[in-house]
Backbone as XML, in Angstrom:
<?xml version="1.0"?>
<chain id="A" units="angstrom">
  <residue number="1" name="UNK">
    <atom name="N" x="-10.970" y="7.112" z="9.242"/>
    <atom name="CA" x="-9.951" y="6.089" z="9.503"/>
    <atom name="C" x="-9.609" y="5.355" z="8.218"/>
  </residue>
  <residue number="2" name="UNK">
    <atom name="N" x="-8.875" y="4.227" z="8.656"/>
    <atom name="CA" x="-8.126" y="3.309" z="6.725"/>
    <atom name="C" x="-9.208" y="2.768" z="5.972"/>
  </residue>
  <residue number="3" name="UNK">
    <atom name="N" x="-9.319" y="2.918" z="4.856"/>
    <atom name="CA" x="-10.374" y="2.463" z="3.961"/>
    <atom name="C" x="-9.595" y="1.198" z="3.468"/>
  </residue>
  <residue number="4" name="UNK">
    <atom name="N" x="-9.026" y="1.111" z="3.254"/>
    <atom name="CA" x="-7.945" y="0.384" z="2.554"/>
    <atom name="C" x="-6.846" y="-0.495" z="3.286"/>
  </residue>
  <residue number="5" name="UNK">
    <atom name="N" x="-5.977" y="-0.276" z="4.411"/>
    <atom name="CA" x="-5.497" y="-0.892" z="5.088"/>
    <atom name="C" x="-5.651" y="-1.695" z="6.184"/>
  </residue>
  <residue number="6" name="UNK">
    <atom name="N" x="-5.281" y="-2.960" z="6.547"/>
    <atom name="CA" x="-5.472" y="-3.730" z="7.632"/>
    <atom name="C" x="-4.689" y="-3.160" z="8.597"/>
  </residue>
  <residue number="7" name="UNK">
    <atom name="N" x="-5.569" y="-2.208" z="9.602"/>
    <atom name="CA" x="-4.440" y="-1.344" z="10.713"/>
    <atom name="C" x="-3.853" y="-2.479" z="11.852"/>
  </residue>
  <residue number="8" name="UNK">
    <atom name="N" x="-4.686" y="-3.517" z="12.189"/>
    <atom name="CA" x="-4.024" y="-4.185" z="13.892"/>
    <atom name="C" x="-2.976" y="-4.908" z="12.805"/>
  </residue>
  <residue number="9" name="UNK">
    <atom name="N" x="-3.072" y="-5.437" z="11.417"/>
    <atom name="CA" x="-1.699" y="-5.996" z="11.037"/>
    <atom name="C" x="-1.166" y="-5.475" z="10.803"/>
  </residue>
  <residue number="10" name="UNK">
    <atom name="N" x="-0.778" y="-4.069" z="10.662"/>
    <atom name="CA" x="-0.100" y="-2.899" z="10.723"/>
    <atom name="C" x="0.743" y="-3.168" z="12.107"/>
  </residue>
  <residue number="11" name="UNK">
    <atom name="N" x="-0.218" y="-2.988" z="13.157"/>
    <atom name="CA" x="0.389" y="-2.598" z="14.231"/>
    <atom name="C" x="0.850" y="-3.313" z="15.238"/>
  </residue>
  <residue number="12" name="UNK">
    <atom name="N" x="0.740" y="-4.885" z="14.381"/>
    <atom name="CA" x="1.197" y="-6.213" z="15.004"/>
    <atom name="C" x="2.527" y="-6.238" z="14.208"/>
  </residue>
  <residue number="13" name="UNK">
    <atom name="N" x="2.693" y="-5.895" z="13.042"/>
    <atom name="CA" x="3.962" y="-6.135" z="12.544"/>
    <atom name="C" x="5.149" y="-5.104" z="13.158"/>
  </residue>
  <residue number="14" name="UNK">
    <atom name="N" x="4.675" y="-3.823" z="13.090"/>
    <atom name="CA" x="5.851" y="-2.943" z="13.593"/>
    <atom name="C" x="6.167" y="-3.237" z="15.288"/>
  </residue>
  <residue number="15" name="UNK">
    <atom name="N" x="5.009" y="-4.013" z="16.060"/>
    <atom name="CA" x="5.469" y="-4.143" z="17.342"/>
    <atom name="C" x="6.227" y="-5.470" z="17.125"/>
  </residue>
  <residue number="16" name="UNK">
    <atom name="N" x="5.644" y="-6.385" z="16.478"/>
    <atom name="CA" x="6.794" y="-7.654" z="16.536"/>
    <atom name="C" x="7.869" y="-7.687" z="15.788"/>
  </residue>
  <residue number="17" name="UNK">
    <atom name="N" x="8.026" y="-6.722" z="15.119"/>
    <atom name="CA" x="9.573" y="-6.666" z="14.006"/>
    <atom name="C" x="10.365" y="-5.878" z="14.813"/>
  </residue>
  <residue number="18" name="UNK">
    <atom name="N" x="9.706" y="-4.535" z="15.224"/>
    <atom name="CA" x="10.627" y="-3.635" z="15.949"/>
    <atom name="C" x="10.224" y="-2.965" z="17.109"/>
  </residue>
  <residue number="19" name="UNK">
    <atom name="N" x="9.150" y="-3.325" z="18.006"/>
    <atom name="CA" x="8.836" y="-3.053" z="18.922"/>
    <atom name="C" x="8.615" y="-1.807" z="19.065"/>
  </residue>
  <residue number="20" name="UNK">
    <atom name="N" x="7.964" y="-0.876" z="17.814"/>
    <atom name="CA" x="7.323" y="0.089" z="17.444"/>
    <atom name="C" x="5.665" y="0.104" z="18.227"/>
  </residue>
  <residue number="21" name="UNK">
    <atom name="N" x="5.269" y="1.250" z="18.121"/>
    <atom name="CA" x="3.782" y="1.616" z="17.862"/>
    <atom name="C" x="3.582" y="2.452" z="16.957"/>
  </residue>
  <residue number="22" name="UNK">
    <atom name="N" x="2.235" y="2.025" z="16.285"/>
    <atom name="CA" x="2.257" y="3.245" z="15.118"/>
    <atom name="C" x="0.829" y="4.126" z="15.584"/>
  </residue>
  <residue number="23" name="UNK">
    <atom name="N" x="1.047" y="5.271" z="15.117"/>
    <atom name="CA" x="0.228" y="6.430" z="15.244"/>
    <atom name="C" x="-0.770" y="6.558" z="14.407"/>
  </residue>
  <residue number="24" name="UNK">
    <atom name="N" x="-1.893" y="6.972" z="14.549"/>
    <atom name="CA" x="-3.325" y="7.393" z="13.881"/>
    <atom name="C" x="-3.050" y="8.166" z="12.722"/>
  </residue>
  <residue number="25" name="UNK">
    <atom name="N" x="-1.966" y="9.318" z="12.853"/>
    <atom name="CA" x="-1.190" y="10.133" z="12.001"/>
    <atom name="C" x="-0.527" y="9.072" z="10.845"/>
  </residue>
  <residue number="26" name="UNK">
    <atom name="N" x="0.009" y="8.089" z="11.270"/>
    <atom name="CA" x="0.657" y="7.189" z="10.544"/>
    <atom name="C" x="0.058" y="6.337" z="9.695"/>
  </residue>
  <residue number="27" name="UNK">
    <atom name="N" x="-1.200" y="5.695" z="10.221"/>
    <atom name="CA" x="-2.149" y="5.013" z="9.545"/>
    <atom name="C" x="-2.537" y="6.028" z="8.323"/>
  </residue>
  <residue number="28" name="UNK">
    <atom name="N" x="-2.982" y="6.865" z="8.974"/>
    <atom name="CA" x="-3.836" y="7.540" z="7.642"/>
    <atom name="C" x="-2.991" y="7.687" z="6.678"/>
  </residue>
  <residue number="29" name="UNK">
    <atom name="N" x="-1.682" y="8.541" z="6.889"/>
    <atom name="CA" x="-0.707" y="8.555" z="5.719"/>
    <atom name="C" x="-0.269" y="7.437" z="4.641"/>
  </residue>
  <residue number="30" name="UNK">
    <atom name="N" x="-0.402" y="6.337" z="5.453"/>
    <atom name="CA" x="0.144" y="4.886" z="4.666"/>
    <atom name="C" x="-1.372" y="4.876" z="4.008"/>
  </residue>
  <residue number="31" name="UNK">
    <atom name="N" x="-2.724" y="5.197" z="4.541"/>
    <atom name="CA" x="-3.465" y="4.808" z="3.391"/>
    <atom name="C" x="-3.555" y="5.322" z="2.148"/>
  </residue>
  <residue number="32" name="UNK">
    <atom name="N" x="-3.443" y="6.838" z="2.238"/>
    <atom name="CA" x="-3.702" y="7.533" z="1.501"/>
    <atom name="C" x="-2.225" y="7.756" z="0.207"/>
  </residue>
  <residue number="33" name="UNK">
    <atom name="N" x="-0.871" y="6.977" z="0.684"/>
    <atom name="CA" x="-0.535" y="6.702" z="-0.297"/>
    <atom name="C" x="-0.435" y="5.428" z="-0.983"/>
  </residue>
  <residue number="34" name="UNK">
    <atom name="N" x="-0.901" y="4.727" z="-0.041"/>
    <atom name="CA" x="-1.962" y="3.134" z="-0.970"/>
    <atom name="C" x="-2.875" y="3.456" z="-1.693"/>
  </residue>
  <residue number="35" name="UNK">
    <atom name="N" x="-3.600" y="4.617" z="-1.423"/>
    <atom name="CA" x="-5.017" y="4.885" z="-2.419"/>
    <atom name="C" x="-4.232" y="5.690" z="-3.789"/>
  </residue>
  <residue number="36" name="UNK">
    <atom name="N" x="-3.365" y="6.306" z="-3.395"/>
    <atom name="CA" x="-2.809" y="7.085" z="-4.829"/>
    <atom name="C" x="-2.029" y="6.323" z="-5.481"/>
  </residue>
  <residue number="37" name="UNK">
    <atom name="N" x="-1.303" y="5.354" z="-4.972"/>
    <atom name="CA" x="-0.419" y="4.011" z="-5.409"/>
    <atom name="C" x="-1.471" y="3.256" z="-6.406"/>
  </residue>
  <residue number="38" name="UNK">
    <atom name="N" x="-2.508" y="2.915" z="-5.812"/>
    <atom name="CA" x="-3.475" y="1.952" z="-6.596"/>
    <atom name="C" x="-3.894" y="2.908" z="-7.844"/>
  </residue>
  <residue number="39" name="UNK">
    <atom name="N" x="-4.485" y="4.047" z="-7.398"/>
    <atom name="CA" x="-5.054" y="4.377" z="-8.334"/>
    <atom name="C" x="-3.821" y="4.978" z="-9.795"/>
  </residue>
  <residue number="40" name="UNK">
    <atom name="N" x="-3.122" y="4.979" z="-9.469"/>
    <atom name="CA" x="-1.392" y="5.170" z="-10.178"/>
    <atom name="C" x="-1.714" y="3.849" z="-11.116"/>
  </residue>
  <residue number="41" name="UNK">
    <atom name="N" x="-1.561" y="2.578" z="-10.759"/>
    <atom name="CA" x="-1.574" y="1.459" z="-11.488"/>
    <atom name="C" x="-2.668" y="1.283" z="-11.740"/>
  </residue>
  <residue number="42" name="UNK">
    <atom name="N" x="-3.669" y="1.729" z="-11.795"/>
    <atom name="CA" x="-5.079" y="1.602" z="-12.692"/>
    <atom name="C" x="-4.534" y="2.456" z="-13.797"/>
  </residue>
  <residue number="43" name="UNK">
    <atom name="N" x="-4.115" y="3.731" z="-13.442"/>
    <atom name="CA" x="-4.043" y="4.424" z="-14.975"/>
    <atom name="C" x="-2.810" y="3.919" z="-15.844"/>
  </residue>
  <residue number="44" name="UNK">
    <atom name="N" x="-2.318" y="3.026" z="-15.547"/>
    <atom name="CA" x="-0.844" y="2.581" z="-16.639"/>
    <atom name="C" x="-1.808" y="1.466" z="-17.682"/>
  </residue>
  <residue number="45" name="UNK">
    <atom name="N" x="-1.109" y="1.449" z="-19.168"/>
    <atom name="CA" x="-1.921" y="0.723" z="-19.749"/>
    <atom name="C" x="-2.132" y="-0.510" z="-19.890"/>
  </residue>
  <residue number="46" name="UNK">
    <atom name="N" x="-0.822" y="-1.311" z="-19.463"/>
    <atom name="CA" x="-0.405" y="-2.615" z="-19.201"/>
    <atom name="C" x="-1.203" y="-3.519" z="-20.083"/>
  </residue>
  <residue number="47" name="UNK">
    <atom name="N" x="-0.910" y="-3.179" z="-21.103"/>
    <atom name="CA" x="-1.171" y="-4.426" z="-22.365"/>
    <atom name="C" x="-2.671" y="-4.369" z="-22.964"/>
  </residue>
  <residue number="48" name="UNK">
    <atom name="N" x="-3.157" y="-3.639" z="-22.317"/>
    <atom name="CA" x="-4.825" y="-3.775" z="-22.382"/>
    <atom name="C" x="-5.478" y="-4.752" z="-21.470"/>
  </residue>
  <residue number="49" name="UNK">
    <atom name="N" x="-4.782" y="-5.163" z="-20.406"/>
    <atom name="CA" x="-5.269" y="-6.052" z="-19.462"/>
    <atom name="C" x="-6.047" y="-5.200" z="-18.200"/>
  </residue>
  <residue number="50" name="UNK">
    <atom name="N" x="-6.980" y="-6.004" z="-17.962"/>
    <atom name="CA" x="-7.997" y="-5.532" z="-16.747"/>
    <atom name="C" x="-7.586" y="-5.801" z="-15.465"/>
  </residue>
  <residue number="51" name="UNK">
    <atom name="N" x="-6.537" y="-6.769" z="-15.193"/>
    <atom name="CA" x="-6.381" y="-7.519" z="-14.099"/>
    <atom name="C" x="-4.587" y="-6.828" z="-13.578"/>
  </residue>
  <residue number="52" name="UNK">
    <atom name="N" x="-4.854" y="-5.740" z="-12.513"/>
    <atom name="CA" x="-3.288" y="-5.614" z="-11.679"/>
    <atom name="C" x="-2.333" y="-6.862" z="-11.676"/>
  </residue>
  <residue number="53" name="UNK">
    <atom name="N" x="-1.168" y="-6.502" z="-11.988"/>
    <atom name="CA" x="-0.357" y="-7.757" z="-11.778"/>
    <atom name="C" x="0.729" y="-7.330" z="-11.063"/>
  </residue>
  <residue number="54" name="UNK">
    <atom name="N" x="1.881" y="-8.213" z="-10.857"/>
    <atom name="CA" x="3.190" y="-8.196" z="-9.991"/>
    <atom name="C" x="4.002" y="-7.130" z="-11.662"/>
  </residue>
  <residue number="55" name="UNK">
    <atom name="N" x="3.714" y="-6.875" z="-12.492"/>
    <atom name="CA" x="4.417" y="-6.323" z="-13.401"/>
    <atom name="C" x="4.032" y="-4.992" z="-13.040"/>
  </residue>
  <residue number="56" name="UNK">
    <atom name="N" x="2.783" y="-4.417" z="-13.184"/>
    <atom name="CA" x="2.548" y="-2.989" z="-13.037"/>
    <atom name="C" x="3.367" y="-2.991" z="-11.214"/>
  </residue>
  <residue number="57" name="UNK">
    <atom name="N" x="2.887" y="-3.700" z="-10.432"/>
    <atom name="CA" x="3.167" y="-3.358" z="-9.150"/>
    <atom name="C" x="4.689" y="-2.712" z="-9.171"/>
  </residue>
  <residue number="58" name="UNK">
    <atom name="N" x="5.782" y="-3.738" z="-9.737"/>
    <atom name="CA" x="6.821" y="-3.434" z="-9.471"/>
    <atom name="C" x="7.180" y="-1.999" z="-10.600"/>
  </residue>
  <residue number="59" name="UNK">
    <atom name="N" x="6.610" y="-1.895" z="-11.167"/>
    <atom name="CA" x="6.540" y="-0.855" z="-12.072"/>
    <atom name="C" x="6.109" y="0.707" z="-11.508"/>
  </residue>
  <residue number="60" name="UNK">
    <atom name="N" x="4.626" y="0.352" z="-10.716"/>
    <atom name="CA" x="4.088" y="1.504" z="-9.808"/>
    <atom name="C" x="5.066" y="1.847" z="-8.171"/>
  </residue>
  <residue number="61" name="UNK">
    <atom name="N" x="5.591" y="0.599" z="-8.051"/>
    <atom name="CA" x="6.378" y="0.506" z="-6.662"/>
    <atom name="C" x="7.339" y="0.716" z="-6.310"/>
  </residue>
  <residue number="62" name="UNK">
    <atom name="N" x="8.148" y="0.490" z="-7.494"/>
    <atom name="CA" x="9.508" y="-0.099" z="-7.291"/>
    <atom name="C" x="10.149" y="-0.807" z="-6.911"/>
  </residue>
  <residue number="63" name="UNK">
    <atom name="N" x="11.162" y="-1.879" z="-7.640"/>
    <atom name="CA" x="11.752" y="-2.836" z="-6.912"/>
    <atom name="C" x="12.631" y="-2.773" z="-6.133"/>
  </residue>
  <residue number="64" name="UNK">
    <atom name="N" x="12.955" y="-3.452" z="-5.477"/>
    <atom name="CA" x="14.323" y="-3.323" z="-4.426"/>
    <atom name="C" x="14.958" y="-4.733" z="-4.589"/>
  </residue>
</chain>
């Protein structure tokens, strides 16, 4: 199951935004590209800093 994600706030948001349910299939997928997402912004060099910021994020993420 999610190592990484908070699933009931997962599955509180898609039922109260859009009256969704999400799937076991679904969970896992969203973790596992949170785990490759993170580990994406560990390998960028970002100044020589130790500490993730809102710069790599939008960098690893993309903005909208």
């Amino acid at each position: 199951m999610s190592k990484l994600i908070n699933v009931s706030a997962i599955k509180k948001l898609a039922k109260s935004q859009q009256g969704k349910r999400v799937s076991k299939d679904f969970i896992e997928a969203l973790d596992r590209y949170v785990c490759v997402k993170v580990l994406s912004a560990c390998s960028e060099h970002n100044g020589g800093k130790k500490t993730l910021d809102s710069g790599v994020a939008f960098y690893i993420l993309g903005q909208k």
